[in-house]
C-alpha positions, -999 to +999 in steps of 0.1 A: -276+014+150-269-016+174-233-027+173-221-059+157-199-071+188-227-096+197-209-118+176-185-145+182-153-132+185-127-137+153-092-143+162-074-136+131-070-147+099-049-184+095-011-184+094-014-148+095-030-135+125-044-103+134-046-083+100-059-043+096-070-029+066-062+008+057-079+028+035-073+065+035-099+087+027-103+119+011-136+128-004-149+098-001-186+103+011-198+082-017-176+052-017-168+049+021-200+027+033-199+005+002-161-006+007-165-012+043-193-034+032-175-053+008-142-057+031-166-068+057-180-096+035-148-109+019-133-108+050-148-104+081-114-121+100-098-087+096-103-052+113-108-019+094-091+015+099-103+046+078-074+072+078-098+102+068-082+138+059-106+158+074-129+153+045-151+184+038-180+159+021-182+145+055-168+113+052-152+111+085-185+114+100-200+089+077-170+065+090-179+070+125-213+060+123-203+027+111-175+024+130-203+030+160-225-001+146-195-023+142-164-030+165-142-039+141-140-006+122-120+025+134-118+057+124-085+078+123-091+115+121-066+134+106-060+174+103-062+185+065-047+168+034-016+157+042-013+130+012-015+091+007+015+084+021+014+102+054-017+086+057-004+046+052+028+055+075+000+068+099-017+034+096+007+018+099+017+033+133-012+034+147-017-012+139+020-012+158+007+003+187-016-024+186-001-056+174-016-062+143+004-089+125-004-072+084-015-043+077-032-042+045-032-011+017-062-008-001-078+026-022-115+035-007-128+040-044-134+004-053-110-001-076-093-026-055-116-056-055-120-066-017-132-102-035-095-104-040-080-100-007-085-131+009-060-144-023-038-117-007-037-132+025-031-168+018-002-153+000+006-132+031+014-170+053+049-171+034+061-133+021+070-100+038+051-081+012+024-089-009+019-073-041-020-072-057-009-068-093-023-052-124+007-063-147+011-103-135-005-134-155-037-137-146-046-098-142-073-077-153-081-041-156-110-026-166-124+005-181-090+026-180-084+045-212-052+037-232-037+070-216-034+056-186-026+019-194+002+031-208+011+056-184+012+028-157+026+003-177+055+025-186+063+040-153+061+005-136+090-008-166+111+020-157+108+018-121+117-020-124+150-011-146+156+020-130+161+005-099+164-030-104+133-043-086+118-078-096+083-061-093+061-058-123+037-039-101+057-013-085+032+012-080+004-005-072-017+004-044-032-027-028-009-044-008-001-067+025+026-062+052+038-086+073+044-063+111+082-080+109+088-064+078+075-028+087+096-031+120+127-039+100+124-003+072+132+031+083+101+040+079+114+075+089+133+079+061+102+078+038+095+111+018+070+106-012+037+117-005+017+107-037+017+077-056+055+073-055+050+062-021+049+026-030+075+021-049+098+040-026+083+013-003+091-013-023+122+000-029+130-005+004+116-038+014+139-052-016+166-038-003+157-047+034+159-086+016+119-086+020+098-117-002+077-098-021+050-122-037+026-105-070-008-117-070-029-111-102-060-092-090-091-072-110-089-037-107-113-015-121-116+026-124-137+038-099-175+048-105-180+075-088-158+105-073-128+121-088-096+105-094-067+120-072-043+112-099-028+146-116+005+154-134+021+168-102+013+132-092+032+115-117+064+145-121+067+135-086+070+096-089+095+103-122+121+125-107+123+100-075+126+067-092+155+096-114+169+102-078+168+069-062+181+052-093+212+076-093+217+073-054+218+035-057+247+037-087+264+059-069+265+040-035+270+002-057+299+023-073+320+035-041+312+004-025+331-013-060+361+016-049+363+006-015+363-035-024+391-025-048+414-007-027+407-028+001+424-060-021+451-039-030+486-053-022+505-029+001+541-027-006+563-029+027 
């Protein structure tokens, strides 16, 4: 296939700058050329990196052959499963070593519109963190069954309470960083692998003091492949949010203590 970097060059997207898309892959083979496609069209400002898990349906090889026919797609080639979020902080090392401006979240299966990201990134010119939302005004899902509607809807309340996050979207998936705002977490600290992930990063871009802006988007359950979702999933995600929440009372508490014996009067 002849390559595409006959074209004019693209510097970046406005008020932005340079902006990479990540979308891990895991079994992907039938979604992976369609998504590239559609990022490609909606956006064709950005770069594209597919973090693939050594795929045994051969989507890493897939990747490569369009990453072959067009410049601004790369392939990262990783060994076995090692879970969604070793594969973002991978990502997200790998745009740092490179001076991306954003890096962009987005799932491989199609359920988060690429027709929506250039909203995304208008919102991206002033917040750390942009949120593409299921549970905002404006929002639309489609074809999820009631199960897990409410699954989501529920975890995302108690993720807001639990840990006091003005997030309705919590553990949504498609997402902008601003590179300022990954330099500034401890990124190192990070220890979810599934779908917890994001809110243990939002967690700490809200503690960090980030702007985090929700945009309503459309996202739709994918058409073909099998979900990754499964209850280990979600027992994960509930007995972190448990943890963090009870790690954050405890830390507001002594910090209470300390402020109280520190006003103390002392007598001579």
């Amino acid at each position: 296939m002849r390559r595409t970097d006959i074209r004019p060059a693209v510097t970046g997207v406005p008020g932005v700058g340079r902006v990479l898309v990540v979308i891990p892959t895991y079994n992907e083979a039938d979604n992976v050329t369609a998504i590239v496609r559609r990022v490609r069209r909606a956006a064709p400002q950005v770069e594209i990196l597919v973090a693939d898990d050594n795929s045994p349906d051969g989507t890493g090889k897939i990747a490569e052959e369009i990453a072959r026919a067009d410049r601004r797609v790369h392939v990262l080639h990783r060994e076995g499963k090692q879970g969604l979020g070793a594969a973002y902080l991978a990502g997200f090392a790998w745009a740092r070593q490179r001076d991306f401006d954003a890096v962009v979240e987005m799932d491989a299966d199609g359920s988060h519109a690429p027709e929506d990201l250039p909203a995304l990134l208008a919102a991206a010119r002033d917040a750390d963190v942009v949120i593409g939302s299921r549970w905002t005004r404006g929002a639309r899902v489609v074809n999820w069954p009631l199960r897990r509607l409410l699954l989501s809807r529920c975890g995302n309340l108690y993720a807001r309470l639990a840990l006091g996050m003005p997030v309705a979207d919590a553990t949504g998936g498609y997402r902008v960083y601003r590179a300022a705002v990954l330099d500034a977490l401890d990124l190192t600290s990070v220890c979810s692998q599934g779908y917890s992930f994001q809110v243990e990063l939002s967690r700490l871009a809200h503690r960090a003091g980030a702007r985090i802006v929700e945009v309503p988007i459309t996202f739709a359950e994918r058409e073909r492949g099998a979900s990754k979702m499964s209850p280990l999933i979600v027992a994960e995600a509930l007995w972190r949010i448990t943890g963090w929440a009870v790690s954050d009372r405890r830390s507001a508490m002594r910090r209470g203590w300390q402020g109280a014996t520190a006003g103390q009067a002392r007598w001579p």
